[in-house]
Structures are given as structure tokens and as C-alpha cells.
VMD Tcl script that draws the C-alpha trace (Angstrom):
set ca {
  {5.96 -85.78 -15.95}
  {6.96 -83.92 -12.85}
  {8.49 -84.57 -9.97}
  {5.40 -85.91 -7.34}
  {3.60 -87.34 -10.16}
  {2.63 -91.03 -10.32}
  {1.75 -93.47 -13.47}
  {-0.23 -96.65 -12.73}
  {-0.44 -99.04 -15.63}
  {-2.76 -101.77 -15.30}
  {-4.89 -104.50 -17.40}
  {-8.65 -104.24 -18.00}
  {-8.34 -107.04 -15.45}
  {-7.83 -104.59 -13.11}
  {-10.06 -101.12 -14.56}
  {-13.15 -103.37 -15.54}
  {-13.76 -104.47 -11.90}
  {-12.39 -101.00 -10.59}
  {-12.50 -97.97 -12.52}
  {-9.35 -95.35 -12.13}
  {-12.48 -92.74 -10.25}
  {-12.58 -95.37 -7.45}
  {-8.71 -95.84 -6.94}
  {-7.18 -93.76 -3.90}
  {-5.42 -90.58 -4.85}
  {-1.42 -90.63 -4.63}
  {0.66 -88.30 -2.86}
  {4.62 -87.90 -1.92}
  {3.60 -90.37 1.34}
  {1.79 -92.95 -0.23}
  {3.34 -96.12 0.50}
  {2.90 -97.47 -3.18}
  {2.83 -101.57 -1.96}
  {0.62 -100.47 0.31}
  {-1.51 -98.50 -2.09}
  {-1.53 -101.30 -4.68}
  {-2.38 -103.94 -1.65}
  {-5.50 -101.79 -1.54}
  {-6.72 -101.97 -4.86}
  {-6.18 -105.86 -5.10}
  {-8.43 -105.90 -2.32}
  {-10.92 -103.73 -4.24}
  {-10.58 -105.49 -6.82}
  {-10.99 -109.41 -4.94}
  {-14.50 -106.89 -3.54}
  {-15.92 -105.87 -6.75}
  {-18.92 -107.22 -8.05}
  {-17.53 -108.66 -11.63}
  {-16.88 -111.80 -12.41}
  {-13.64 -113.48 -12.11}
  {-11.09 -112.71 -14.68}
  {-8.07 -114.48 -15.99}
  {-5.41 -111.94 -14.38}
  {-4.85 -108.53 -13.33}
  {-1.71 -106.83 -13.46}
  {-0.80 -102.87 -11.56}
  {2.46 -101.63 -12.45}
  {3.22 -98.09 -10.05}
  {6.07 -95.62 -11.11}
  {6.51 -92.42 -8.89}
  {9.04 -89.65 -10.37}
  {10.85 -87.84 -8.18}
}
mol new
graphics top color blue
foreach p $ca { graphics top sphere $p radius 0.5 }
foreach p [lrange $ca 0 end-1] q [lrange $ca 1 end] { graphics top cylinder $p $q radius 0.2 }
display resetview
């Protein structure tokens, strides 16, 4: 990992309903709550059915 670089760790919760190709890019001025506020909302607007939880975890390095 470098400096700038981002993991997100998440639960198939999450990736089933919306895959990692459909998740805004992060840069050094993402505002991560913000960021992760968006895919919940992606996720509430997917298609699939309901699952039992989702979980995002989002760790910048710097």
C-alpha cells in the first residue's frame, strides 16, 4: 500500500447487490462517510433482494 491508496472491505451483502465496477472511484478528497453514504444508497437501489446485512469497512493510508 501507498500513500493515497484506499481498501474497502465489505460483505457479499454489499458486492452481490453492487459490484466493486459500479462503486465511485476514491481520491485524496473523497469524503469517505460521504462516499460510503453513497453506496448504502446504491445498495437500498439495487434490484436484489433483501439480504440479512451489509457491512463497508473504508481505510485510506496516508
Amino acid at each position: 500500500m501507498q500513500s493515497g491508496d484506499s481498501l474497502v472491505v465489505c460483505t457479499d451483502g454489499i458486492h452481490d447487490l453492487v459490484p466493486s465496477n459500479e462503486w465511485a472511484l476514491i481520491d485524496n478528497q473523497t469524503d469517505l462517510q460521504e462516499w460510503l453514504q453513497t453506496l448504502r444508497q446504491q445498495v437500498y437501489d439495487s434490484d436484489g433482494n433483501a439480504y440479512d446485512n451489509g457491512t463497508a469497512i473504508v481505510v485510506r493510508f496516508e
